[in-house]
N, C-alpha and C positions, 0 to 999 in steps of 0.2 A: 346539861351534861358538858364536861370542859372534858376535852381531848387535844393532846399535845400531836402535831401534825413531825411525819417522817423528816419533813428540810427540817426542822425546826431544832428536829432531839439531833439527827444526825450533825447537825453544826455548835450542837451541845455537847457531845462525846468526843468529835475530831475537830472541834476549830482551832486546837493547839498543834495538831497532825503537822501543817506544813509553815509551822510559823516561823523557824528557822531551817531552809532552804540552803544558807552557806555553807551549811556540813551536811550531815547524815543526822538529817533533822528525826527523833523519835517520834514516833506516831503513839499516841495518848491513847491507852487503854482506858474501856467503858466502863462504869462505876464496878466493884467489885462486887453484885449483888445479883442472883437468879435471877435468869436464866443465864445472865455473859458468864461468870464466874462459879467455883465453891470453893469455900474452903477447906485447907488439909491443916489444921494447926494453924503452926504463924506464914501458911504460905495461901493465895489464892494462885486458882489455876481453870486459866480457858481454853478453850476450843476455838483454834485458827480457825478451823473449819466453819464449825458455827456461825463465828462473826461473822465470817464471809457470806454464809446463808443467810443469816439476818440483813447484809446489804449493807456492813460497815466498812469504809473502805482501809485498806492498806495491810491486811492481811492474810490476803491472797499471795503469797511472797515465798520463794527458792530460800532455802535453806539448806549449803550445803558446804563440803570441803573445799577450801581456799574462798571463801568470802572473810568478810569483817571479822566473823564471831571469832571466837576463842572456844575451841574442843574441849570437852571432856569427855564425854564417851564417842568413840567411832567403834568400826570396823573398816574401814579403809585404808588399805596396805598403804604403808610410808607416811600418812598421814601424822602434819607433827605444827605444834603453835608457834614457827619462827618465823620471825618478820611478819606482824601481824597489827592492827590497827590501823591508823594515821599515819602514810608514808611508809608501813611496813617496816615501823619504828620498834616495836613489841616484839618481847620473846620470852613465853610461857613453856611449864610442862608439857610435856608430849603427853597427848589424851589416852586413857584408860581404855583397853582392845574393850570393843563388847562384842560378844561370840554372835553368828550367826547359825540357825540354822537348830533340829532339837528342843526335847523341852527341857531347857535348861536354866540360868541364872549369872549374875553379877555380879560381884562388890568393889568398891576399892577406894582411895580417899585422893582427890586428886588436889596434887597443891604441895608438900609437905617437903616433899625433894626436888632432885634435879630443875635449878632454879632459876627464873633468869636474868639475877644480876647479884654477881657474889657468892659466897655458900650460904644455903639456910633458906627455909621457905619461903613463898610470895608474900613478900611487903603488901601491908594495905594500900600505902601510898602508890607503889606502883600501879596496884590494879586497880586506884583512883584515877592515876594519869594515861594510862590507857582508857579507862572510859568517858574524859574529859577532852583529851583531844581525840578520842577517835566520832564520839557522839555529843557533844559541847558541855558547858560548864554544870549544866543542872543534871547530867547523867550520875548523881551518885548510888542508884540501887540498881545491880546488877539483874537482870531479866534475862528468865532460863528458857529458850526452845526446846523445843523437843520433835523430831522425827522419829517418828511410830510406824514401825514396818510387821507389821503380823498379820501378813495374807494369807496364813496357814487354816487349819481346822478350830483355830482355838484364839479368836480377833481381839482379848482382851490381853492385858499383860497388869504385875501389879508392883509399886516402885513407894522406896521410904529414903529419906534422906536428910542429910544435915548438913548446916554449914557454923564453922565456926572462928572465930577471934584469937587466936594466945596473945598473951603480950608478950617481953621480951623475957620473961621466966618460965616461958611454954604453958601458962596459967590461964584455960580459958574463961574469957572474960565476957562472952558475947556470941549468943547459937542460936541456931532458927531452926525449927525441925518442920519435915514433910511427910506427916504421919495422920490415919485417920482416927488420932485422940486428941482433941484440941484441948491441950494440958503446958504447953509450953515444954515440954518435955520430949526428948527422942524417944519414940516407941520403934524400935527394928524389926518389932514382926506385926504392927498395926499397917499391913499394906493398903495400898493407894491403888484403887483399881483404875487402870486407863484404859476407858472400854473404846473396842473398837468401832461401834456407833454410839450416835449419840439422837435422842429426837426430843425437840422441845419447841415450846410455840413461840414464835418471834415475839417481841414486847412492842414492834411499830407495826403501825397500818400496814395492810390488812390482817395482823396477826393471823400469818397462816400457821400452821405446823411444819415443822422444818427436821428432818433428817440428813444423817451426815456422817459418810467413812471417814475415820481417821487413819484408816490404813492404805489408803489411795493415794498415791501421788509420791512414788521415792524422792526427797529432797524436796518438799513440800513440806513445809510448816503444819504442824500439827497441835501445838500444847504450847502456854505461854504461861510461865510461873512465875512468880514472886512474892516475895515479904516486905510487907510496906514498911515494915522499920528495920528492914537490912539497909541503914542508911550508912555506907560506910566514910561518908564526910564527921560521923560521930567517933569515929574510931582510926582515926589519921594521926595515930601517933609514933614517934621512933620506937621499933621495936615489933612491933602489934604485927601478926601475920593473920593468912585466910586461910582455910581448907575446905577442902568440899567432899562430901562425903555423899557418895547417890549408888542406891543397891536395887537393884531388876531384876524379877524372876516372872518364871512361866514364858521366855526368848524361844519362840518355834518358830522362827520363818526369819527373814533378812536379820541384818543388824541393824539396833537404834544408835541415833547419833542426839546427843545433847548439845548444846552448846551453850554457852555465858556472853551475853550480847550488853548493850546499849542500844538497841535498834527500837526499842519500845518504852515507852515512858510510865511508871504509875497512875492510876486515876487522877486526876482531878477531882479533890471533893464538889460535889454536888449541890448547890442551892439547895437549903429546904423547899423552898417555893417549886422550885424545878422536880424535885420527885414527888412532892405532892400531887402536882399536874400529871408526873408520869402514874402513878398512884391512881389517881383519877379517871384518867385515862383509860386505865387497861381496866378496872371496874367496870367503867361503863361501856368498854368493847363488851366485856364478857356479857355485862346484863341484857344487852342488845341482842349477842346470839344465843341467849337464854331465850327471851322472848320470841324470835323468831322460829325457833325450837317450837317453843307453844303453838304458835298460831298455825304452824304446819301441822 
């Protein structure tokens, strides 16, 4: 039986984590694949929390107003995207109110006005140069946080969203939907449930079982999204703008805050050989406590 040891995977997952230290080096998210991630359409989406249970390191991490990110949704009075990045160089939309409190709901598209450089939506280019120098040159897909506050009666909440491309004839050219029909297509009422626990079995030694609130810790990292081909180094051209489009209902307790980082990096593809072993691996965990099952 071949089993892939914890140092082994863990420096297989995050040996990119701190390999540029001159800036606000991204920490490399775990391959996209159950139990770190699932898919919602062209988006995956983890649980901070999780990782952090599983024993990976770098997020356990404050998420919260006046850091690096770039807002879109708060509820935080005054709360506004100026002077923001590298140097506090950046100046974005002011984030979309998200109501606290009630069981109520959200919508709105952030991006499209009040802009910040000229009249007329955010340039791609722009929100390429703030993710270049605020997180270095290989940050071209933007990565969504999410702080989850539903400490009420009712710990789940459910979210669908989109982002998209025009070019310079308002023509969109380029969408990535977060919806749960993996069709390439926006579905707005195919919600996303973001449950407020979560339990699954770790994939490293000792494969325990691991449970985990996401609704613990205000300003506490909760949810890490992305589209591996929101590359937008493809889409750098004169004219081409961004918008984001993110809609939340069932909001009974605090308000959630999203925000649009750089702070995290997409997987690394994975060696065949490498999830073979992990493949392997966790078979022959399972058959082991199969066995042992038995003989008790």
């Amino acid at each position: 039986m071949i089993r892939i040891s914890r140092q082994i995977f863990l420096s297989l997952v995050s040996c990119l984590a701190f390999a540029q230290l001159a800036m606000a080096a991204p920490v490399v998210l775990p391959p996209p694949v159950v139990p770190y991630a699932v898919q919602y359409d062209n988006f995956f989406s983890y649980s901070a929390k999780l990782l952090t249970g599983f024993g990976l390191p770098g997020f356990d991490v404050n998420t919260g107003t006046g850091g690096l990110d770039v807002l879109i949704y708060t509820g935080a009075n005054g709360a506004n995207n100026t002077g923001v990045g590298a140097g506090g160089l950046f100046n974005f939309p002011d984030p979309l109110a998200a109501p606290g409190g009630g069981d109520t709901s959200v919508a709105g598209v952030w991006g499209p006005t009040n802009i910040p450089v000229g009249t007329g939506p955010i340039p791609v280019s722009y929100m390429l140069d703030y993710l270049h120098a605020t997180f270095g040159a290989q940050a071209n897909v933007p990565i969504f946080d999410f702080d989850m506050n539903q400490t009420g009666a009712s710990p789940d909440l459910q979210v669908v969203g989109q982002v998209r491309v025009r070019n310079a004839s308002n023509t969109v050219i380029a969408s990535w939907a977060f919806d749960n029909i993996t069709d390439n297509k926006f579905e707005d009422t195919a919600w996303v449930t973001a449950p407020g626990t979560i339990t699954a079995t770790n994939p490293l030694p000792p494969f325990q079982s691991v449970t985990v609130d996401n609704n613990k810790g205000s300003g506490k990292l909760d949810f890490i999204v992305y589209a591996p081909t929101m590359n937008l180094a493809l889409f750098n051209a004169a004219g081409n703008t961004i918008e984001f489009d993110f809609r939340m209902q069932g909001l009974n307790d605090g308000f959630e805050e999203l925000f649009l980082t750089g702070g995290f990096a997409p997987a690394a593809v994975p060696e065949p050989g490498t999830m073979l072993l992990m493949g392997i691996g966790a078979a022959g965990a399972a058959f082991m406590r199969r066995r042992a099952k038995k003989a008790h």
